[in-house]
N, C-alpha and C positions, 0 to 999 in steps of 0.2 A: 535193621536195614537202613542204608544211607536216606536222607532226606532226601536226595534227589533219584531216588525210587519209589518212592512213596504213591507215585502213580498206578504203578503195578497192584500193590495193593489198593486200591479206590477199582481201580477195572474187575479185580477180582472180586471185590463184594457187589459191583451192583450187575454184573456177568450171572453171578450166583442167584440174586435176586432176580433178573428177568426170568432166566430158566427155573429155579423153584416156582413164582407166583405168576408167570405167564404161560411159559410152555409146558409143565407140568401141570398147571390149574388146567389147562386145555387139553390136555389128554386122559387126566382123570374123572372129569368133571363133564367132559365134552360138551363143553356149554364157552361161551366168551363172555365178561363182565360187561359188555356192551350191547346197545340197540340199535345206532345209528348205522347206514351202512358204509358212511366213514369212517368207523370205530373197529367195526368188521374187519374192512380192509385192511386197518393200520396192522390191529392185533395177528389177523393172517400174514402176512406178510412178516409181520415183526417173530411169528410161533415157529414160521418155516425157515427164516434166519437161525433163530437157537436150537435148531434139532443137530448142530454139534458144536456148540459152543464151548462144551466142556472142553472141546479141544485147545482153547487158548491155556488151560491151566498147564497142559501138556508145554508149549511154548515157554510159558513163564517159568517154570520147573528147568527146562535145560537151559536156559539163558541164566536164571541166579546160580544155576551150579557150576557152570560152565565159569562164570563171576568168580563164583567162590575160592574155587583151585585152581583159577589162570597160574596165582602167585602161592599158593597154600599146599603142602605137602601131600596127598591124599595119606589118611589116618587108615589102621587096619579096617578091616571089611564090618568085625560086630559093630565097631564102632563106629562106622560110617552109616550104617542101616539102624541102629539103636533108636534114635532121635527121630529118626521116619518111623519108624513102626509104634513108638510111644506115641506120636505124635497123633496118629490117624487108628491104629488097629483097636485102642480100646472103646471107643464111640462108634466107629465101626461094627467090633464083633456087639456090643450092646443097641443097638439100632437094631443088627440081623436077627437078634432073638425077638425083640418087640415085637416086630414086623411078622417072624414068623409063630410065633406066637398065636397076635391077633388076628392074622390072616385064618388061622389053623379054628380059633374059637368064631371066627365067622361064619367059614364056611359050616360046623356043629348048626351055630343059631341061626343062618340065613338061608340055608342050601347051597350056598356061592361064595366064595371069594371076595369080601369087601371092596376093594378096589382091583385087583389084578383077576378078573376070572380066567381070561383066556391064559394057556402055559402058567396056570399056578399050578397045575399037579408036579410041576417041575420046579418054581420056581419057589413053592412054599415044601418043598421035598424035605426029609431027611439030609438025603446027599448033597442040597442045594446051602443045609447049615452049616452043614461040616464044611464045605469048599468055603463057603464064606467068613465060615470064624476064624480059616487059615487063612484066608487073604487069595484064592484060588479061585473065586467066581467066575474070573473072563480069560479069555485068550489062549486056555490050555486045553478047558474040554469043551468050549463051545464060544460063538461068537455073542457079540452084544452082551444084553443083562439077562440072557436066558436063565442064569443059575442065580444071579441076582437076587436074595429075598431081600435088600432094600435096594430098590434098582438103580438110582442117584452111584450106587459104591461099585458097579463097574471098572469109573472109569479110574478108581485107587490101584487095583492089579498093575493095569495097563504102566500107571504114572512109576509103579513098583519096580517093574520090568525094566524100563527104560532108564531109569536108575541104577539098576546094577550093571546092566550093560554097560553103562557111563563107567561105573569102576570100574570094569574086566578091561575098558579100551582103556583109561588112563592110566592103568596097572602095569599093563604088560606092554602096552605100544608107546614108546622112549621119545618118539620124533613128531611136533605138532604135527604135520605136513600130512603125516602116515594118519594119524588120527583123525585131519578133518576128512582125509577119504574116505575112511570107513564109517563116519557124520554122513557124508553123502551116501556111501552103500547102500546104510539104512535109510535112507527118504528114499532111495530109489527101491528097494524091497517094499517100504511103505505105500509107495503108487501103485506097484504091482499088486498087494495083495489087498489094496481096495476096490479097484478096478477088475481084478479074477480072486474070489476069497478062495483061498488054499485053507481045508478044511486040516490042519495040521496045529501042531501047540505052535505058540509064537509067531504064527502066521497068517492067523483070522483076519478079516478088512478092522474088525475092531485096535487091534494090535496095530496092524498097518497105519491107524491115525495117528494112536501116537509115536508111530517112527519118526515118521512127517513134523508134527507140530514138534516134538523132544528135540529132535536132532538140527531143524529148523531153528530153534529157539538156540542153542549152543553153539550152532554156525553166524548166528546173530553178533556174539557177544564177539565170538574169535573175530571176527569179523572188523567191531569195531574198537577193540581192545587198542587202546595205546595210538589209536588214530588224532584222538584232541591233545594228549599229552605233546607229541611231536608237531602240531603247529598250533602251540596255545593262543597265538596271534587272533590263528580264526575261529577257532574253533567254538564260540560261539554261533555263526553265521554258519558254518559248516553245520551244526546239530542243528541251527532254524532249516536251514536251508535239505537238509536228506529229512527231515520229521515232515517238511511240506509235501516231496516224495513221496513219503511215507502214507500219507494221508492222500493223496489224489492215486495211488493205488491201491487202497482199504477201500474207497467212493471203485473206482472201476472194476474191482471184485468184485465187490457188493451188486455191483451195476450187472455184472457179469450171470451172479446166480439170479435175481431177481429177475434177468432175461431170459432165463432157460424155458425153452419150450413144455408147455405140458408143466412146470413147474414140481414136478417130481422127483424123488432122493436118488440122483445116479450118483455112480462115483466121481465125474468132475464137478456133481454138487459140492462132494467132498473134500477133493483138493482146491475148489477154489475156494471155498468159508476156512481151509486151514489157512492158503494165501491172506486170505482177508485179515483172521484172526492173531496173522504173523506181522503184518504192516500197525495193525494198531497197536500191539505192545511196544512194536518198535517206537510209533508215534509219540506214546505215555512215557514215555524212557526217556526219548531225547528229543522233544517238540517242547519246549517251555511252558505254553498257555496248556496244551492237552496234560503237562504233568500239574499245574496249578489245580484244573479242574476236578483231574482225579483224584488229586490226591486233600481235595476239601476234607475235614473231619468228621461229618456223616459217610463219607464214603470207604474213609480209612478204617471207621468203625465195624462197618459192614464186610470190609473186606479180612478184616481180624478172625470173622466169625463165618467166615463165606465156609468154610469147609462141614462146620456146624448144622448152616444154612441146608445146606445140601443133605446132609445124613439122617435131619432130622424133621425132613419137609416130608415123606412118607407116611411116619408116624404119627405125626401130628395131622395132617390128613387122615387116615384112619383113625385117629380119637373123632376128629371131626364127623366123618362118616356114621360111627357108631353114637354118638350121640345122638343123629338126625333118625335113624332106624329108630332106635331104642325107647326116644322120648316121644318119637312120631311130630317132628318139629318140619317136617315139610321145606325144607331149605333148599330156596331157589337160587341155584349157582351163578344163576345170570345175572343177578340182581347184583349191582355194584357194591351196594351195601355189604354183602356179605362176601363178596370178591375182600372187601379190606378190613373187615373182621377179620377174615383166615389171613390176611398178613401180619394182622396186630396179634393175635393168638400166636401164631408162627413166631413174629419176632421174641413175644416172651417167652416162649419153651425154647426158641434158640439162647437166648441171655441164662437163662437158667442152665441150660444142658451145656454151655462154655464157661459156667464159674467150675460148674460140675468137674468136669474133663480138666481143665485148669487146676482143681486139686487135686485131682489124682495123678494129675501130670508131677505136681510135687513129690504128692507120697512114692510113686514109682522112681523119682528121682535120687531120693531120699535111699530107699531098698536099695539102687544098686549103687550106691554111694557108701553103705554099709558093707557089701558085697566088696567092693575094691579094696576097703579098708582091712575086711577080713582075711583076702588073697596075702596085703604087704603086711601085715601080721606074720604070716605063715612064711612068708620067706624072710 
């Protein structure tokens, strides 16, 4: 990626981070690593912002790809999907097994379900593996991370979907024009099925987010494609000047759900944290200082492994859990202290589990690198 995206990635890893060690730590744990009831406040507040965070990744997804083939021919279809499914299905399908696994010898040793008791007879299923090791967990038979046995990998389906749709419309639809309307279609299908879930495949409120954030992030890029190159003059003031924009409509989003009466998940919770989470990537893109910020080299690091982060904060939580049972170590979640032991444990089974995946990303590369060769062999 360009240095001057670099931003995107720093958002993406410490986005990854809030939602694994905040709002996850808070809904598994039910506990907050604080005492104070400014600390309370902060974390509440801070927990009920990331209950759809993962929607920025959705954005960032159709804005690079949208990037990608403004000027790039689109490549046949294995091979456009290839590199996504190497990329994500093999840590994926190996998470779902840990996960359902330890879940399954839990509930043998404890009576219960380590961490998911409520909908584990579904989500630690048979049926619930197999949808998952195909990559089938969300949006066709159920909404959310019902079928989920590592629930963090929802929102992969989703990101999957919106992806190939991207190639069905760049494929067959000749005429930008024609394309970014059916970019709008779908955000507008996306409101609708948050706002009323249509219990149908492709049309869950799950689905519906990422129409929203996907196709929002791709009308981004169309958007501002080719706008600096045609008055180089300004075009720095022009990207200060829309990133400031950019940024005092991210603040009145924000402003906007942190208003919400009763403070509960409707769905204009929903579209205005995509709103939000639309204005910030914008910001990190083309705001100078927010791209400086993000794109620091702790955050770059983080954001390298953000996908890691996520798949493998479950399981490393249940190692956690079963050691607290097993050795009868009594471990108080409140307690800050062990709020950041589980992040420092976390981040070394992340490091580990990205050299991991990282060579097998080779060897897999290698295989069908043999595979082609074999083909021009034969012919």
């Amino acid at each position: 990626m360009e240095k001057k995206y670099t931003g995107i990635t720093g958002l993406r890893g410490i986005t990854a981070c809030l939602i694994a060690y905040v709002f996850h730590y808070l809904l598994i744990f039910y506990v907050m690593p604080v005492k104070s009831d400014l600390g309370i406040s902060i974390l509440s507040k801070l927990g009920y912002i990331l209950l759809n965070a993962s929607d920025v990744f959705f954005v960032m997804s159709g804005f690079l790809l949208a990037r990608k083939y403004e000027n790039k021919p689109l490549e046949n279809f294995g091979k456009y999907m290839s590199s996504k499914v190497k990329k994500i299905y093999p840590l994926m399908i190996f998470t779902a097994i840990v996960v359902f696994v330890a879940e399954n010898v839990g509930l043998r040793i404890f009576g219960e379900y380590p961490l998911h008791d409520e909908g584990g007879h579904l989500r630690y299923s048979i049926q619930a593996l197999i949808l998952n090791v195909t990559g089938l967990q969300t949006g066709i038979f159920a909404d959310g991370d019902t079928y989920a046995t590592n629930g963090p990998s929802w929102f992969i389906t989703v990101i999957l979907i919106c992806q190939i749709l991207l190639y069905i419309i760049l494929k067959n639809v000749k005429k930008e024009k024609h394309q970014n309307l059916i970019f709008v279609a779908f955000i507008v299908i996306g409101v609708i099925t948050v706002f009323k879930t249509i219990h149908l495949p492709l049309l869950y409120s799950c689905v519906g987010r990422g129409y929203i954030g996907f196709f929002a992030g791709v009308l981004m890029r169309r958007a501002t494609a080719g706008i600096y190159e045609k008055k180089q003059k300004y075009q720095n003031y022009i990207k200060e000047g829309s990133a400031i924009i950019a940024a005092l409509l991210a603040v009145l989003f924000l402003y906007l759900v942190l208003g919400e009466k009763g403070g509960g998940v409707t769905p204009l919770f929903y579209v205005r944290m995509i709103g939000f989470w639309v204005f910030m990537t914008y910001l990190v893109v083309y705001g100078f200082l927010a791209n400086k910020f993000f794109g620091v080299k702790v955050f770059q690091w983080l954001g390298d492994r953000a996908m890691v982060v996520f798949l493998c904060n479950i399981p490393t939580d249940l190692g956690i859990v079963y050691a607290d049972r097993l050795l009868g170590l009594n471990l108080n979640y409140e307690d800050t202290r062990i709020w950041i032991l589980h992040i420092v444990i976390s981040l070394i089974v992340v490091e580990v589990m990205y050299r991991c995946d990282k060579k097998f990303g080779i060897f897999l590369n290698k295989l069908s690198q043999k595979d082609i060769l074999k083909e021009a062999n034969k012919s």
